[in-house]
C-alpha positions as CSV (number, residue, x, y, z in Angstrom):
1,X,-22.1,115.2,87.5
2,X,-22.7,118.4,86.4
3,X,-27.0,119.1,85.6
4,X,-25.8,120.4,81.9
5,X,-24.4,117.2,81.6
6,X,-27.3,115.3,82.3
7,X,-29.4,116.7,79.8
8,X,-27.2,115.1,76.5
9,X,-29.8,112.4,76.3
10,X,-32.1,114.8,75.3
11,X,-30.5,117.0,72.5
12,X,-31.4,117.1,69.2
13,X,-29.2,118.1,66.0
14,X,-30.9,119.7,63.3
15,X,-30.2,122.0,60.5
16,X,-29.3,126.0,61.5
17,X,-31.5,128.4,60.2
18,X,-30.5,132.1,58.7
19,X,-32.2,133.2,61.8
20,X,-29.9,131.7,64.2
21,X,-27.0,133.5,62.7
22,X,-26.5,135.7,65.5
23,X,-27.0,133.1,68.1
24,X,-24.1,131.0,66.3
25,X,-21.7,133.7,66.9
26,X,-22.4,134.4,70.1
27,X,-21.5,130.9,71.1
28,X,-18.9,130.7,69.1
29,X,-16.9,133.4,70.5
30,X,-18.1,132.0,73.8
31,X,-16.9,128.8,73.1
32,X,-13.3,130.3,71.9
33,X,-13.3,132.2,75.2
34,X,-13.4,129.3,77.5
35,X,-9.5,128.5,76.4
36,X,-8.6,131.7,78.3
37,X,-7.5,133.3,74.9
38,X,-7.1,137.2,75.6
39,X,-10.0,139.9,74.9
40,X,-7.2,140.9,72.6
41,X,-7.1,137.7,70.5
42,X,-10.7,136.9,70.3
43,X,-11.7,140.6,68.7
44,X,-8.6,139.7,66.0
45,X,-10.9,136.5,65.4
46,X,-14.3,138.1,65.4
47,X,-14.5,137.7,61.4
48,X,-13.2,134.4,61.2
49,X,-15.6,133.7,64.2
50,X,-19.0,135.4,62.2
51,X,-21.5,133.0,61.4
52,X,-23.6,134.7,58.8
53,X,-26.9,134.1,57.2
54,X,-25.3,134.0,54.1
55,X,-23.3,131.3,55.4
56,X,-25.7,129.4,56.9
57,X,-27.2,128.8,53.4
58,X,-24.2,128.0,51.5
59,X,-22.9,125.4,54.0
60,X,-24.0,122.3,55.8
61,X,-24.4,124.4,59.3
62,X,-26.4,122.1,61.9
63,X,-27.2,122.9,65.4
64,X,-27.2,121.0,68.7
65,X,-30.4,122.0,71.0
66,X,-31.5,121.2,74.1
67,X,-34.9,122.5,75.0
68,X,-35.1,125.8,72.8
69,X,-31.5,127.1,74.1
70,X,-28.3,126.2,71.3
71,X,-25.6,124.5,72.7
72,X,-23.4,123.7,70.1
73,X,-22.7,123.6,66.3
74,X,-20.9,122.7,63.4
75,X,-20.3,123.8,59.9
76,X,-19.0,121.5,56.7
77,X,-18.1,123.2,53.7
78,X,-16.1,123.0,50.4
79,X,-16.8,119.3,49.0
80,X,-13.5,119.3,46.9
81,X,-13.3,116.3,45.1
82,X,-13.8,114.1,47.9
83,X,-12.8,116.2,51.0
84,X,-14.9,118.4,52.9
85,X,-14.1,120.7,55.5
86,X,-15.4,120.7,59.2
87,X,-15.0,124.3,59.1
88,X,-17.0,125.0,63.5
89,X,-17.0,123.0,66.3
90,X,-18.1,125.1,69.2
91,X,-19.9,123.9,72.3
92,X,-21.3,126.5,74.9
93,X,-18.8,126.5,78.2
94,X,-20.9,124.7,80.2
95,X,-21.5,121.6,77.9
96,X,-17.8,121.5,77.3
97,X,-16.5,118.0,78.8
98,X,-19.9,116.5,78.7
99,X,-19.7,115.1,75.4
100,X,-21.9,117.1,73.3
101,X,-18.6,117.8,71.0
102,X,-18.0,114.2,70.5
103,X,-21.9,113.9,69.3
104,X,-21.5,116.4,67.0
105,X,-18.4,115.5,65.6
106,X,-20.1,112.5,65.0
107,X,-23.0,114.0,63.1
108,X,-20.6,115.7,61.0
109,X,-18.8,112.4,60.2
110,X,-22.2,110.8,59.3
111,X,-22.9,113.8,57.5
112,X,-20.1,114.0,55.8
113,X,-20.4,110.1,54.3
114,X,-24.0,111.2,53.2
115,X,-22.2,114.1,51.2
116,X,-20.0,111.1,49.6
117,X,-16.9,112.4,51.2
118,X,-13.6,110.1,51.5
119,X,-12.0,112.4,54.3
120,X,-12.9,115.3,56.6
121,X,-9.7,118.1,56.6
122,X,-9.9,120.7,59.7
123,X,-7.6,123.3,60.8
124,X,-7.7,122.7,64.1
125,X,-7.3,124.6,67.8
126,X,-4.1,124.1,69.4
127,X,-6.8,123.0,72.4
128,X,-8.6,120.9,70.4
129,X,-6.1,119.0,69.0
130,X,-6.4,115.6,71.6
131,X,-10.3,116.1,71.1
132,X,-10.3,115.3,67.0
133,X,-7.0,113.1,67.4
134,X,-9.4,110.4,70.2
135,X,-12.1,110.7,67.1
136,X,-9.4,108.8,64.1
137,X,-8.4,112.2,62.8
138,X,-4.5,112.9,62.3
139,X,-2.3,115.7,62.4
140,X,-1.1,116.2,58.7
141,X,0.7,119.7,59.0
142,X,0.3,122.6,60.2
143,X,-0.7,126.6,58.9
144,X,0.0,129.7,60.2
145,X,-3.1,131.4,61.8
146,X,-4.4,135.4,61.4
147,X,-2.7,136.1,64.3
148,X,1.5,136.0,63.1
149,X,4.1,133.0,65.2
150,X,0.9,130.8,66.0
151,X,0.2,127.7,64.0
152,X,-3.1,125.3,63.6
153,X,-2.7,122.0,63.3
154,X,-4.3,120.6,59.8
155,X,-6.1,117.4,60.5
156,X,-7.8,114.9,58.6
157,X,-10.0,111.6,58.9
158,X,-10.6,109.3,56.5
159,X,-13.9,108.0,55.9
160,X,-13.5,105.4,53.9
């Protein structure tokens, strides 16, 4: 097993700071970059991929560390009536497969339930698609993305 892998035991998930804006990014395009996506692609998704401090304080943006390094993160947003939106789910490349994205996904469900949401909606990576369907959510639809002829899948869970 890999050593990264051994270490989930002792991660923590707490809430992102403005601060760790940068640091968000950065392992969010890292994250995106693992699926082999071309240097092309990921500079058309460099916005979308921007986690600002601004953002941080308008969401519910909390952070998976182990030791002092980030490893992973996730963002809810938008509490519309009684859906929110999982809006990041990125895990640093070498923690991907160990099930730190499960763990988070699961803080974000718990999370979510505290927020008193009945359902989580995500637009979801073509990659990531098996991940969120093994934790209850199901494909609804799907939406164009920025980049024209490729389409997200649009997911949801219920939570009640």
């Amino acid at each position: 097993m890999d050593k990264m892998c051994l270490r989930i035991a002792e991660m923590k998930i707490e809430a992102a700071k403005a601060g760790d804006s940068s640091l968000l990014t950065e392992l969010a395009m890292a994250s995106k970059a693992y699926w082999n996506y071309t240097p092309q692609q990921l500079n058309e998704w460099k916005d979308e991929l921007t986690v600002t401090e601004q953002y941080i304080a308008e969401r519910h943006v909390y952070k998976c560390i182990c030791g002092s390094k980030i490893v992973g993160f996730y963002a809810l947003s938008g509490l519309v009536g009684s859906i929110i939106s999982l809006d990041f789910l990125f895990v640093l490349p070498d923690y991907i497969g160990c099930g730190l994205g499960s763990l988070l996904a699961e803080h974000a469900i718990e999370m979510s339930k505290q927020l008193l949401a009945e359902a989580i909606m995500l637009d979801a990576d073509p990659n990531a698609t098996a991940f969120y369907e093994k934790l209850g959510f199901e494909v609804l639809g799907q939406k164009e993305s920025t980049i024209p002829g490729r389409y997200l899948p649009v997911m949801r869970k219920m939570l009640s």
